[in-house]
N, C-alpha and C positions, 0 to 999 in steps of 0.2 A: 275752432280750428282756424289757423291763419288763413286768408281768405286767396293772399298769393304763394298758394302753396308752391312748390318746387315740383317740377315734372319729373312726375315718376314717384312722387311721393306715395305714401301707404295710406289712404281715405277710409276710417276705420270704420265700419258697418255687420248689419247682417242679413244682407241680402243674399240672393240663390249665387249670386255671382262672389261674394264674398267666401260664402261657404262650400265655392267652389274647389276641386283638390289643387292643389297647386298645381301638380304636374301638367295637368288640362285646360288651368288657365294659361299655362304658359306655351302649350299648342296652340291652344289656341289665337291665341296672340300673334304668334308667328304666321298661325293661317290667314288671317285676317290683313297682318301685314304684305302678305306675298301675294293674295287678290291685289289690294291694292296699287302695290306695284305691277299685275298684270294688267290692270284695268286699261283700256286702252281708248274709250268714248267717256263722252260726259255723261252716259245713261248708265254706263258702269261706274263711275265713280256716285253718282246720283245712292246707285243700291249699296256701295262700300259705305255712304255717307249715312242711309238709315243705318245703317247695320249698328257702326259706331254711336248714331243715338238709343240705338234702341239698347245698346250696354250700357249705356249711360242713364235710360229710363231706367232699367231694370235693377240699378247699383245704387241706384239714388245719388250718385255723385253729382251735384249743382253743375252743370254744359257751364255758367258761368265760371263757375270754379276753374273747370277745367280751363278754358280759354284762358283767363286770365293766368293760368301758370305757364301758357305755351309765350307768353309777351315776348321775354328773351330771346325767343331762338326767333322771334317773327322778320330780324332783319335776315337771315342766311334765307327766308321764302322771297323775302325783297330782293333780295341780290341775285338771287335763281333765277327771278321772275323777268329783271332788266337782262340779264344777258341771253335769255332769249328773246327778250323782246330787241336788242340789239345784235345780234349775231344768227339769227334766223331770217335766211334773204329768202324763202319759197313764198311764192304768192304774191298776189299786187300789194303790188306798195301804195302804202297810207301817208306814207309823209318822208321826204325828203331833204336834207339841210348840210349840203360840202358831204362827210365822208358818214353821215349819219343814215341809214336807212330801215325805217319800220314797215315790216310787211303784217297784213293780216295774219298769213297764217304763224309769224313770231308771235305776232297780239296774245291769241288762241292759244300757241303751245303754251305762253309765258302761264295763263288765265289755268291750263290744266294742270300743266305741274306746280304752280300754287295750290289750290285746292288738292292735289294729291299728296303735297307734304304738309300741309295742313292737317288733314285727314290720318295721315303717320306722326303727324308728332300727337296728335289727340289717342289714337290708339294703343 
């Protein structure tokens, strides 16, 4: 199988998760997605984070595999990530230059909602 496979592609197998019903994978899916996006600490995204490996042990689908199909969308986490880290002024500021200003708690939100659409495009 091509190894930069396309996201969202069909990884053919016969795992429990493969031989899962559709219908149920595709709740599931949705649920999995909607924690996600509820998750609101990095102790919750931490448990969102096994969860998604542990689909991934259980499917046998290669983590590298998967990574390497999310490559493409990885600039729209970059982009996400700079404008919070540029337009989130709460907290002391880390660094300062004319009309530029980076606060910690931009750093942070930039750092969690990276990892949380990481986490969504892998799921």
């Amino acid at each position: 199988m091509n190894e930069l496979a396309i996201l969202g592609r069909y990884w053919p197998g016969t795992s429990p998760i493969h031989r899962m019903d559709p219908r149920a994978k595709l709740l599931l899916s949705l649920a999995v997605m909607v924690v996600i996006f509820v998750a609101q600490t990095f102790w919750s995204l931490a448990v969102c984070a096994l969860f998604v490996l542990g689909f991934f042990a259980i499917s046998n689908i290669p983590l590298r595999s998967a990574l390497r199909s999310i490559v493409p969308l990885l600039f729209v986490v970059v982009i996400t990530a700079l404008l919070n880290i540029f337009f989130v002024h709460d907290g002391t500021v880390v660094f300062q230059w004319a009309f530029i200003t980076i606060t910690d708690e931009g750093l942070i939100k930039a750092v969690f909602l990276a990892i949380r659409l990481v986490l969504l495009l892998l799921a």
